[in-house]
LODO-757060 format. One record per residue (C-alpha): residue in three letters; chain; x, y, z. Coordinates in steps of 0.1 Angstrom, whole numbers. Layout:
# residues N
<rec><res>ALA</res><chain>A</chain><u>X</u><v>Y</v><w>Z</w></rec>
...
***
This chain:
# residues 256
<rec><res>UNK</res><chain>A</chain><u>18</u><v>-301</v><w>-1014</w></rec>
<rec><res>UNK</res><chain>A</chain><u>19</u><v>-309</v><w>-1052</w></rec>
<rec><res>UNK</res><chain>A</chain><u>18</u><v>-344</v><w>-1051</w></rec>
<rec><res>UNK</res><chain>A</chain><u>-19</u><v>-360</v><w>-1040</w></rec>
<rec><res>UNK</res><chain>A</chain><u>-18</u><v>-371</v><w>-1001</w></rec>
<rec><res>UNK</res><chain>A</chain><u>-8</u><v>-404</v><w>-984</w></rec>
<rec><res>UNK</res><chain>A</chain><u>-30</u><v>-398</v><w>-958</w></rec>
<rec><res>UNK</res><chain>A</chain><u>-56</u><v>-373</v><w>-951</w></rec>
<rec><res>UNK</res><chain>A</chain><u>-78</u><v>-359</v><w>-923</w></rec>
<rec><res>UNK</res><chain>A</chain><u>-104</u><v>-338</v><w>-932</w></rec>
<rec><res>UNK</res><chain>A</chain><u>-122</u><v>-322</v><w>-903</w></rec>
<rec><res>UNK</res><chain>A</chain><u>-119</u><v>-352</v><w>-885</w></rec>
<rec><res>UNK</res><chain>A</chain><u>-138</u><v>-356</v><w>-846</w></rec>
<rec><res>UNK</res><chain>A</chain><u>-133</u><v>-387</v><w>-827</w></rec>
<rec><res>UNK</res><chain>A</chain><u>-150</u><v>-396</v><w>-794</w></rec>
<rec><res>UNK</res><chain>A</chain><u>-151</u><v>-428</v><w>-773</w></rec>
<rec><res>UNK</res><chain>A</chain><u>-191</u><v>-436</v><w>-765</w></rec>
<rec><res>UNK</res><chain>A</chain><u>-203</u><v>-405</v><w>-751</w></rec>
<rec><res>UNK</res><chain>A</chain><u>-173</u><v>-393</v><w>-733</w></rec>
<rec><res>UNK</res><chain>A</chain><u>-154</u><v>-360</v><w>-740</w></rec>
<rec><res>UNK</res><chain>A</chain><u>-139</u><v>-352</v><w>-772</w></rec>
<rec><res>UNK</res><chain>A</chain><u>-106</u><v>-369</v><w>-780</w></rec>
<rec><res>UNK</res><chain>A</chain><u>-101</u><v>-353</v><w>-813</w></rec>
<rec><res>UNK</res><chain>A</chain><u>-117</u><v>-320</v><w>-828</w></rec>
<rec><res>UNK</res><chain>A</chain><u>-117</u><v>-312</v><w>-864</w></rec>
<rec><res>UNK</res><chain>A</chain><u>-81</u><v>-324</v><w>-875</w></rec>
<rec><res>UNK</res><chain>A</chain><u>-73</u><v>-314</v><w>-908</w></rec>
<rec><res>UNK</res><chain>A</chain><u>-41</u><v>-325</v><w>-919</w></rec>
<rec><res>UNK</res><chain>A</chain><u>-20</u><v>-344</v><w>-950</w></rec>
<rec><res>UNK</res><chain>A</chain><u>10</u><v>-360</v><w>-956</w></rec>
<rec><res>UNK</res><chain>A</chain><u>27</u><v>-364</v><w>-993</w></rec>
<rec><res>UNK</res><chain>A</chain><u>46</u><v>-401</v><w>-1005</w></rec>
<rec><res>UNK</res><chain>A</chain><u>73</u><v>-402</v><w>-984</w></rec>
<rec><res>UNK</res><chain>A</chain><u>67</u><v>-376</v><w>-959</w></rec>
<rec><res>UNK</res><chain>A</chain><u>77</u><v>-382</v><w>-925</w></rec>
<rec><res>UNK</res><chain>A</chain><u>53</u><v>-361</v><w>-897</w></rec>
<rec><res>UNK</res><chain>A</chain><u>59</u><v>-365</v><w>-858</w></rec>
<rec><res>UNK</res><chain>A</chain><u>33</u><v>-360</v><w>-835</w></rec>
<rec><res>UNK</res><chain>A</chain><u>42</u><v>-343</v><w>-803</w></rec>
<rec><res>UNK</res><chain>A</chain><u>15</u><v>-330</v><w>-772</w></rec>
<rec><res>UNK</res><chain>A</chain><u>6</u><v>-332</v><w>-742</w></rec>
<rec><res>UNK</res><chain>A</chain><u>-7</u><v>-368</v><w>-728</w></rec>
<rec><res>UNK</res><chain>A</chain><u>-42</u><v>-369</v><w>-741</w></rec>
<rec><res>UNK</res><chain>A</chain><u>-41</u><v>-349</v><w>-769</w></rec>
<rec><res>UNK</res><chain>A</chain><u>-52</u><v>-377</v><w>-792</w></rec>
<rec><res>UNK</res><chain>A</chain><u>-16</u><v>-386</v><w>-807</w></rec>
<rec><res>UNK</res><chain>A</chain><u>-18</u><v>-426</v><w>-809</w></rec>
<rec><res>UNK</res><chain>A</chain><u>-55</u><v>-424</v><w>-813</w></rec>
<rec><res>UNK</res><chain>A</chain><u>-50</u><v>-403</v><w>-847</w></rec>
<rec><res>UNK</res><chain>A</chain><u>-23</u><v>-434</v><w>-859</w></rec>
<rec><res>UNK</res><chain>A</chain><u>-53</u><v>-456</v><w>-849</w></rec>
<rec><res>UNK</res><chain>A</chain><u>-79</u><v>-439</v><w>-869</w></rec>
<rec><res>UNK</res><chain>A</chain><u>-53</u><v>-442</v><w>-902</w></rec>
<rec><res>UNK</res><chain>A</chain><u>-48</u><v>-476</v><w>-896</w></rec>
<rec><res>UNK</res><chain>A</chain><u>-85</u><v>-483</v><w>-895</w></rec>
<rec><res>UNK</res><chain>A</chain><u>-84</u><v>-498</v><w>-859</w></rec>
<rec><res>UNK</res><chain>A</chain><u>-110</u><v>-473</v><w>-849</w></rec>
<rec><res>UNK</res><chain>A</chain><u>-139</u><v>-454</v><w>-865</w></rec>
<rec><res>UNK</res><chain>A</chain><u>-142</u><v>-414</v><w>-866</w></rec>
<rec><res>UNK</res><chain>A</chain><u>-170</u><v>-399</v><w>-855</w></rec>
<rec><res>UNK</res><chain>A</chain><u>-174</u><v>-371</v><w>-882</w></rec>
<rec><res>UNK</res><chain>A</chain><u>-151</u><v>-360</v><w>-910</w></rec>
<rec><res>UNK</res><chain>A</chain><u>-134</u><v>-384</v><w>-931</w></rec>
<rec><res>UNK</res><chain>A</chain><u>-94</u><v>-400</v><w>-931</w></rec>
<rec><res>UNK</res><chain>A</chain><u>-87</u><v>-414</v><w>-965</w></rec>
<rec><res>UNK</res><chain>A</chain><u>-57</u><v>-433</v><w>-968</w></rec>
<rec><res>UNK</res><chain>A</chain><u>-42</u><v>-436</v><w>-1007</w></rec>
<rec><res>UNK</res><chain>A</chain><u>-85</u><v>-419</v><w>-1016</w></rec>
<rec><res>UNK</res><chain>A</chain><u>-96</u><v>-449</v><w>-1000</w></rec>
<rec><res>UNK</res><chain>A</chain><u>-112</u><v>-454</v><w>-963</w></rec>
<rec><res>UNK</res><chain>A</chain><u>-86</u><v>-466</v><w>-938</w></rec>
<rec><res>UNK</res><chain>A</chain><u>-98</u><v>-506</v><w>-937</w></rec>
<rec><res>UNK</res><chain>A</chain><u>-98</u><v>-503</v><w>-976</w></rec>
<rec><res>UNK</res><chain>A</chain><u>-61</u><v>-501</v><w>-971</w></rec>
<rec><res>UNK</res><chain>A</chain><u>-49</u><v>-518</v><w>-949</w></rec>
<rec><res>UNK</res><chain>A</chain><u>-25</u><v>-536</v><w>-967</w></rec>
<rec><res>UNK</res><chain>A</chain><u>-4</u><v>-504</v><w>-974</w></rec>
<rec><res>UNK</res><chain>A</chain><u>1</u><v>-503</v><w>-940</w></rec>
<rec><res>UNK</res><chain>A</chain><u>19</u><v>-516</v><w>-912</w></rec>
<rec><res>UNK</res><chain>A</chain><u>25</u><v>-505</v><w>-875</w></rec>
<rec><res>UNK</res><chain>A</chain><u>51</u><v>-503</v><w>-846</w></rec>
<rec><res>UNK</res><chain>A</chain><u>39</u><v>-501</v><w>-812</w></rec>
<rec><res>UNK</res><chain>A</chain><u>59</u><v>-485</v><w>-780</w></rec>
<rec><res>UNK</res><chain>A</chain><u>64</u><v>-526</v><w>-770</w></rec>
<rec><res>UNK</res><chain>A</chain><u>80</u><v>-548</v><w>-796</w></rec>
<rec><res>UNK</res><chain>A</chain><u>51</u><v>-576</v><w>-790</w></rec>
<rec><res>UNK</res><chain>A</chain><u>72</u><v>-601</v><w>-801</w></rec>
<rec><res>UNK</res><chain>A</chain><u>63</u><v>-637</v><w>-799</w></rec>
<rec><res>UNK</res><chain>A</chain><u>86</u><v>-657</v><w>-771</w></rec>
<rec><res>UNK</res><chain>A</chain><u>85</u><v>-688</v><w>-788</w></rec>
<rec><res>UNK</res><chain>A</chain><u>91</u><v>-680</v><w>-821</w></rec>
<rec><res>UNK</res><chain>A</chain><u>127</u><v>-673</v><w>-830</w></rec>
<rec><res>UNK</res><chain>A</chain><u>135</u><v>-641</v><w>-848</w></rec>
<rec><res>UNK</res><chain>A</chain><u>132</u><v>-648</v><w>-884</w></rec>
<rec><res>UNK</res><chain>A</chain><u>96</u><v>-667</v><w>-876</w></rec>
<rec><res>UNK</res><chain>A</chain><u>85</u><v>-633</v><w>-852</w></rec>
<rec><res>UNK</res><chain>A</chain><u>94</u><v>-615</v><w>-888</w></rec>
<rec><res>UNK</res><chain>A</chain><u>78</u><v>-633</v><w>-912</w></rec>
<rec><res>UNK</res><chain>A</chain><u>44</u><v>-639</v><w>-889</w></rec>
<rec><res>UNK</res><chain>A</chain><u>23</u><v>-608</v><w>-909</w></rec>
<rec><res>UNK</res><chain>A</chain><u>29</u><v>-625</v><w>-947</w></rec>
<rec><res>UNK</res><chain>A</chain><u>23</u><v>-663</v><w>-931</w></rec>
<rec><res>UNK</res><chain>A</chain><u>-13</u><v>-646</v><w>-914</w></rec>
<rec><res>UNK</res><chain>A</chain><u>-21</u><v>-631</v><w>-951</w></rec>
<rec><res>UNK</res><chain>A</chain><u>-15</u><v>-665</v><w>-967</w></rec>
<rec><res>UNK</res><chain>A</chain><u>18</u><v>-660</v><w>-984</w></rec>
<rec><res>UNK</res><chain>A</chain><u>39</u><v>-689</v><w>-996</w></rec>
<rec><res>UNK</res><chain>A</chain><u>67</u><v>-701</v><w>-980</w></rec>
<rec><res>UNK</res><chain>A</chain><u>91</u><v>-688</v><w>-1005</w></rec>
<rec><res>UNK</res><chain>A</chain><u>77</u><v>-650</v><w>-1005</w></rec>
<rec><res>UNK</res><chain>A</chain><u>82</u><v>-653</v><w>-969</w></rec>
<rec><res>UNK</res><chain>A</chain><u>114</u><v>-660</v><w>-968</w></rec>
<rec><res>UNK</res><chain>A</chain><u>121</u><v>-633</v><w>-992</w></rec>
<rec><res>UNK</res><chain>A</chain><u>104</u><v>-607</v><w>-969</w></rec>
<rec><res>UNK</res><chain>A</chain><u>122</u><v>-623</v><w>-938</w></rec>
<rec><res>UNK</res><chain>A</chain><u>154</u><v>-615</v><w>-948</w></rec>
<rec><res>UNK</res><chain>A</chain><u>149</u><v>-586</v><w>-967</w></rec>
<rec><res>UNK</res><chain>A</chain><u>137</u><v>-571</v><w>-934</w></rec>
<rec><res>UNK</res><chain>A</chain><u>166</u><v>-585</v><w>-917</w></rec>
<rec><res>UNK</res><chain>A</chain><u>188</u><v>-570</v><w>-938</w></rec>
<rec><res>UNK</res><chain>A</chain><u>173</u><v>-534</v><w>-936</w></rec>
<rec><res>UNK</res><chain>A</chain><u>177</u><v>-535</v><w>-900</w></rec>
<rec><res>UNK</res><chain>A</chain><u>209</u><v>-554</v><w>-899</w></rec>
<rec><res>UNK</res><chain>A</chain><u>198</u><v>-583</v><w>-877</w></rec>
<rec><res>UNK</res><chain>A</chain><u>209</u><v>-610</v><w>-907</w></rec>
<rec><res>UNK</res><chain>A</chain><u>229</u><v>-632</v><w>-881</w></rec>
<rec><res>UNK</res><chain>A</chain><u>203</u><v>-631</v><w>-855</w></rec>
<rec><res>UNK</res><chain>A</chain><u>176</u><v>-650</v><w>-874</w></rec>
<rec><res>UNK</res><chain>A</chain><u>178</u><v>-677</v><w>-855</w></rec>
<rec><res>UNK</res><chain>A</chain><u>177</u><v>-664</v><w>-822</w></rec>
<rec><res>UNK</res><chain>A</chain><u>147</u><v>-662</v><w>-798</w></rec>
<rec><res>UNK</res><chain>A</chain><u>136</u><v>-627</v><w>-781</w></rec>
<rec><res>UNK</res><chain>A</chain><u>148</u><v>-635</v><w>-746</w></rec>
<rec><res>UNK</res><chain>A</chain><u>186</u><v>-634</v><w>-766</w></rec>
<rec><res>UNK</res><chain>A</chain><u>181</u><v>-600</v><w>-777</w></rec>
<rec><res>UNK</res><chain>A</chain><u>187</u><v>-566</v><w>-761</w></rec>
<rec><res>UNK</res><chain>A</chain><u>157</u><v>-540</v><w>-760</w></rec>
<rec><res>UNK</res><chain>A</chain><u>170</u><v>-524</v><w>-787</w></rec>
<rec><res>UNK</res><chain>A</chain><u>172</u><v>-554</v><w>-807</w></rec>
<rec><res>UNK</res><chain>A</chain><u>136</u><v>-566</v><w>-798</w></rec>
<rec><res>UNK</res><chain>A</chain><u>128</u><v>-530</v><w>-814</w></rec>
<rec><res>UNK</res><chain>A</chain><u>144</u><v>-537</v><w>-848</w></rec>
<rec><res>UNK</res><chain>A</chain><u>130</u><v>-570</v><w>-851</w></rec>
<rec><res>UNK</res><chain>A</chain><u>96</u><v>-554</v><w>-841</w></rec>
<rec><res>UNK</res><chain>A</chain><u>103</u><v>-529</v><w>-873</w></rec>
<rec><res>UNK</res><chain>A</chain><u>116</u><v>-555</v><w>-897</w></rec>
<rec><res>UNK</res><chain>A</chain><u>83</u><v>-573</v><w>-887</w></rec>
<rec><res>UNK</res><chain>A</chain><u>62</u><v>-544</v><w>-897</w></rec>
<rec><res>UNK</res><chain>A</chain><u>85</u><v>-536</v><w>-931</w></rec>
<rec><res>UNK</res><chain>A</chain><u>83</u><v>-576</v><w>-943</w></rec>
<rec><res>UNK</res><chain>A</chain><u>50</u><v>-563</v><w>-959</w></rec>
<rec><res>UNK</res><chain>A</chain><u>67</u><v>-534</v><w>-980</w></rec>
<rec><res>UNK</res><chain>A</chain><u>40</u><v>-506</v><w>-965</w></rec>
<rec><res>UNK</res><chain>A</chain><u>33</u><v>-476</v><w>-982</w></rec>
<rec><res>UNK</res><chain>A</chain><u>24</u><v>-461</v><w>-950</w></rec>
<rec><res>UNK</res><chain>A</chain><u>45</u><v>-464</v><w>-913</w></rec>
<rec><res>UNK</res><chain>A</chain><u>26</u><v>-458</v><w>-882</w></rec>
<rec><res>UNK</res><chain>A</chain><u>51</u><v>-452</v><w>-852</w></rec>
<rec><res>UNK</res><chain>A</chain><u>37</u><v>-453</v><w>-815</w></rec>
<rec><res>UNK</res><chain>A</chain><u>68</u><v>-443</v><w>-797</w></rec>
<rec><res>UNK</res><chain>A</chain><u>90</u><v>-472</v><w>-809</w></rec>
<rec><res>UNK</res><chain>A</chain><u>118</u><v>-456</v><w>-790</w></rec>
<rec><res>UNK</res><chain>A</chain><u>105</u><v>-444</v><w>-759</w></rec>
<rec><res>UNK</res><chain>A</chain><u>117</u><v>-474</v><w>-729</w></rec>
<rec><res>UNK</res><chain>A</chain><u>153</u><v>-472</v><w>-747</w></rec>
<rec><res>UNK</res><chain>A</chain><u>186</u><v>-453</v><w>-732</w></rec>
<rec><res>UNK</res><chain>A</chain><u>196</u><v>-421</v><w>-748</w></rec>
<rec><res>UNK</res><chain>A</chain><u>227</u><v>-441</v><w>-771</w></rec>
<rec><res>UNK</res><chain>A</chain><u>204</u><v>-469</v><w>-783</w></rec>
<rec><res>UNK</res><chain>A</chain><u>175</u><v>-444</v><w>-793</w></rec>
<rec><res>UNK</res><chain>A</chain><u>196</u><v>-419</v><w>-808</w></rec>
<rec><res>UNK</res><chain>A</chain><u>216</u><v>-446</v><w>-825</w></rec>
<rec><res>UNK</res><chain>A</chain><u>179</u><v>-463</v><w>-838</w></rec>
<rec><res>UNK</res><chain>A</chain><u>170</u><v>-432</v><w>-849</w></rec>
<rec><res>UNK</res><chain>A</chain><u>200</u><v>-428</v><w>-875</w></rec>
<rec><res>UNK</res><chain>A</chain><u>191</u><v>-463</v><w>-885</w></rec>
<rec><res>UNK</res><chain>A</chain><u>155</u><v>-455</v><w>-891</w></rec>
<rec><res>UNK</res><chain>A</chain><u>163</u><v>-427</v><w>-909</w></rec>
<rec><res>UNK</res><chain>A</chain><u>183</u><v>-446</v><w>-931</w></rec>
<rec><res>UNK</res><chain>A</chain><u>160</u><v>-468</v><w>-939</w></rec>
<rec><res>UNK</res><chain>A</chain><u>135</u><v>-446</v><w>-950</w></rec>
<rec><res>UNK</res><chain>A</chain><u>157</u><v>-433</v><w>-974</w></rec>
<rec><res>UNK</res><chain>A</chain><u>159</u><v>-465</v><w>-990</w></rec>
<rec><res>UNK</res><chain>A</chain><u>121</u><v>-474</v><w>-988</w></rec>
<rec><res>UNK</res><chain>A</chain><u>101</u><v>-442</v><w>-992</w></rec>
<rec><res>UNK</res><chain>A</chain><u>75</u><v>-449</v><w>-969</w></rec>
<rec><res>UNK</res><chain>A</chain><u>52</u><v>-422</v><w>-952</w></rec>
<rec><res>UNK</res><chain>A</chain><u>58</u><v>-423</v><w>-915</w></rec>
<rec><res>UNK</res><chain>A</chain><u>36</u><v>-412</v><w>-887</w></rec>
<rec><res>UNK</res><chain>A</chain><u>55</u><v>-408</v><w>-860</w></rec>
<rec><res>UNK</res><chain>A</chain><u>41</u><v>-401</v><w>-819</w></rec>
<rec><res>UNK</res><chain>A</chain><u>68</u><v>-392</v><w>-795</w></rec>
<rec><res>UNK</res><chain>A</chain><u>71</u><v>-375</v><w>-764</w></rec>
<rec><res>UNK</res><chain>A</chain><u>109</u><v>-363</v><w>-776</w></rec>
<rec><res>UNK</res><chain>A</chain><u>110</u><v>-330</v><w>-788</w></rec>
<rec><res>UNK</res><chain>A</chain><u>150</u><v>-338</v><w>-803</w></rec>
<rec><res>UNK</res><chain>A</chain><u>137</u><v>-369</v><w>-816</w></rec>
<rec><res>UNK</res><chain>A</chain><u>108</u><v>-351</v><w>-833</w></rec>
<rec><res>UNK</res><chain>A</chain><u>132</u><v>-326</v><w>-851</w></rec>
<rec><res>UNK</res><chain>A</chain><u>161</u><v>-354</v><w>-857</w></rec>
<rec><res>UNK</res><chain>A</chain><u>139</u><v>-375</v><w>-876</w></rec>
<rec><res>UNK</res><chain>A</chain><u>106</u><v>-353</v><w>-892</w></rec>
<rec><res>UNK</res><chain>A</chain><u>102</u><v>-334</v><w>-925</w></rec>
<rec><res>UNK</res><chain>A</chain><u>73</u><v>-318</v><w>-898</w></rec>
<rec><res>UNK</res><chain>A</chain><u>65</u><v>-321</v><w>-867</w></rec>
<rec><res>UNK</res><chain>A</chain><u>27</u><v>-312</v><w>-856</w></rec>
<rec><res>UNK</res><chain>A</chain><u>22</u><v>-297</v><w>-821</w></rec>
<rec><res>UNK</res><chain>A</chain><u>-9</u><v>-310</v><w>-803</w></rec>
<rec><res>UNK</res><chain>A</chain><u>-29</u><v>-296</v><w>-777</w></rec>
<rec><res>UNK</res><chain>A</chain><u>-57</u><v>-315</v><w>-756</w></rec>
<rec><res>UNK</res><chain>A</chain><u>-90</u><v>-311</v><w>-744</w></rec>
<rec><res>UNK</res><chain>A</chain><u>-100</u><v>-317</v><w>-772</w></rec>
<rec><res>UNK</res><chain>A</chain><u>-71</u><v>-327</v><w>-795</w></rec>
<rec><res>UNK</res><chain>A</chain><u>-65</u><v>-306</v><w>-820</w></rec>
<rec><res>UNK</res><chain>A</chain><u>-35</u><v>-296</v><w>-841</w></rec>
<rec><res>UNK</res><chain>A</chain><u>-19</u><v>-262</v><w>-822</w></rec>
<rec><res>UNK</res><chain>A</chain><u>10</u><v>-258</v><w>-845</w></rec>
<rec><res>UNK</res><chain>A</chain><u>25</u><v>-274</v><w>-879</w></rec>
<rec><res>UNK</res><chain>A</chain><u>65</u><v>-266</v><w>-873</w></rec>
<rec><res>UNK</res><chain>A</chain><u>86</u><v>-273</v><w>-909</w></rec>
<rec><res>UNK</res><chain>A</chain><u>119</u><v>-291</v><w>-903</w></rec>
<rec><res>UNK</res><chain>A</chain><u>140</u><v>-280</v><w>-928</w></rec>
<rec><res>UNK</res><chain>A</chain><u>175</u><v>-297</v><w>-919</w></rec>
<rec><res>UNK</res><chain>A</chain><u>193</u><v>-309</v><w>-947</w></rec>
<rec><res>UNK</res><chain>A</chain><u>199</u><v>-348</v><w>-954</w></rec>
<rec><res>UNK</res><chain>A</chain><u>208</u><v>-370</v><w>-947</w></rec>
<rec><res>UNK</res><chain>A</chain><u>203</u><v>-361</v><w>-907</w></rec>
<rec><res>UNK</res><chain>A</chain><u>239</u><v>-377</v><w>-888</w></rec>
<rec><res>UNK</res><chain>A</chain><u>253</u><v>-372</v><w>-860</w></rec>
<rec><res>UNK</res><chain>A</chain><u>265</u><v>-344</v><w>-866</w></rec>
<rec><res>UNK</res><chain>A</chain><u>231</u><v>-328</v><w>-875</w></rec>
<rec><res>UNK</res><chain>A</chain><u>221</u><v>-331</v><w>-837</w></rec>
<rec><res>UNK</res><chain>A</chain><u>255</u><v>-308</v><w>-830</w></rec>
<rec><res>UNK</res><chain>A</chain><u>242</u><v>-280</v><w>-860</w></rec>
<rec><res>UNK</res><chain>A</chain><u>233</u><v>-244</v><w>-843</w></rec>
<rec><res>UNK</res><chain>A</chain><u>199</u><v>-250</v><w>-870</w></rec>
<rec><res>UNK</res><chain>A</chain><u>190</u><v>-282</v><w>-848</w></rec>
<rec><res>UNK</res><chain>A</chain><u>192</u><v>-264</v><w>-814</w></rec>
<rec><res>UNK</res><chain>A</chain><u>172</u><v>-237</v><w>-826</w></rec>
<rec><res>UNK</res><chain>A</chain><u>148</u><v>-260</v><w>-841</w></rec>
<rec><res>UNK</res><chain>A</chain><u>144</u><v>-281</v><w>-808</w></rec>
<rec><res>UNK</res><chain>A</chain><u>141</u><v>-245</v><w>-793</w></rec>
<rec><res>UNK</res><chain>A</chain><u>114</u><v>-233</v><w>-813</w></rec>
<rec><res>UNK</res><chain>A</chain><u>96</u><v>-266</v><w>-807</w></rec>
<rec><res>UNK</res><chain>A</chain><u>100</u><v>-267</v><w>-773</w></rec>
<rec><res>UNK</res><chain>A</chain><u>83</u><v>-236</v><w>-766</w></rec>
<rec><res>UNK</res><chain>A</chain><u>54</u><v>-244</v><w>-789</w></rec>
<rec><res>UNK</res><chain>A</chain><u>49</u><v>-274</v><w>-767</w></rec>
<rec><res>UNK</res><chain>A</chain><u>54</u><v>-260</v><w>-733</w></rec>
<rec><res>UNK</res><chain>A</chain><u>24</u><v>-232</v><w>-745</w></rec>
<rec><res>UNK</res><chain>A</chain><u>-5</u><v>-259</v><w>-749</w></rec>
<rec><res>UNK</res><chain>A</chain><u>11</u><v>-277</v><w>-719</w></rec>
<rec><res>UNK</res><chain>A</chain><u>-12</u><v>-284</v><w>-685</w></rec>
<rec><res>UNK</res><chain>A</chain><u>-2</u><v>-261</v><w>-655</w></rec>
<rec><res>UNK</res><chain>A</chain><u>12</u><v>-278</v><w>-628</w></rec>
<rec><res>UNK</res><chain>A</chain><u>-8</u><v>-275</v><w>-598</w></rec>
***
């Protein structure tokens, strides 16, 4: 990595109170503009690792910098989509958008700037005015991601965005995410429990294992770009979703 990190963990433990260890010495970084999945078992420590960068929760030892700085240093670079679009039901769409500049105290004119900037990156112009109980799940989603870009972060933090969306919708989200981060640049940190959304989308995708968390495998994804439709059809994809796969299924539970 030549250029200095985004975001970096540096031996970094996490534990809740005194109970077991959630996460055990991660090390990891991520460049401008990277885009890393996380992918593991349930309990590996996947959303509480996009907690830690986003300052919502302490480490226990080691150290997460975020830009050099400690993560609620910079929490303006930041922003964050959860697995639930959170939306509020009484605001219409463009007020749901423009809610994080109007709680930092932006003016009414930089809001509306934001507002339909992010409108416009996720194509939802024509919707402003509409109220969530209108919208389709997957158009809850991108109003839930044109809330989080209306700040212009440096850093995404994904919580699997996708994950209560049909196949079509998700894959079709994903292309559209995609497309926007070639436009903005930001680093994403992306949890899913997808392994072909995981290779569609990432530059890497880490491999988690539990008890405790740590990082099992760092897997390079190097598919060219743009990724389309035609990427997930590629013999390179298959092989990729392959080789993931049967990282995963080695730090997986056995059934009993």
């Amino acid at each position: 990595m030549t250029e200095a990190p985004t975001v970096e963990f540096q031996a970094v433990t996490k534990r809740f109170g005194d109970g077991p260890l959630v996460l055990d010495r991660v090390t990891l970084a991520a460049a401008p503009g990277d885009f890393v999945s996380l992918i593991g078992p349930s309990g590996c420590g996947k959303s509480t690792a996009l907690r830690l960068i986003a300052g919502l929760s302490p480490v226990t030892e080691g150290r997460v910098a975020v830009g050099g700085l400690a993560p609620e240093e910079a929490a303006a670079e930041l922003a964050f989509v959860f697995q639930e679009p959170t939306l509020l039901p009484w605001l219409n769409v463009a007020h749901n958008v423009e809610l994080p500049l109007k709680l930092r105290g932006a003016d009414a004119a930089a809001r509306t700037v934001a507002r339909e900037r992010g409108l416009e990156l996720v194509r939802l112009g024509d919707r402003a005015k509409a109220f969530p109980r209108q919208l389709s799940g997957g158009q809850r989603m991108r109003v839930s991601l044109a809330r989080a870009l209306s700040v212009s972060p440096k850093i995404l933090l994904l919580d699997e965005p996708f994950g209560a969306l049909d196949e079509m919708t998700r894959e079709h989200l994903n292309e559209e995410l995609l497309a926007i981060h070639a436009r903005e640049k930001w680093t994403a940190f992306f949890v899913t429990h997808s392994v072909p959304e995981a290779v569609f989308l990432s530059r890497r995708v880490l491999v988690l294992a539990a008890n405790p968390g740590r990082i099992h495998a760092e897997i390079a994804i190097p598919l060219p770009w743009p990724r389309t439709v035609e990427t997930r059809h590629s013999r390179d994809y298959h092989e990729l979703v392959d080789q993931v796969s049967r990282t995963l299924r080695s730090v997986q539970p056995a059934l009993r």
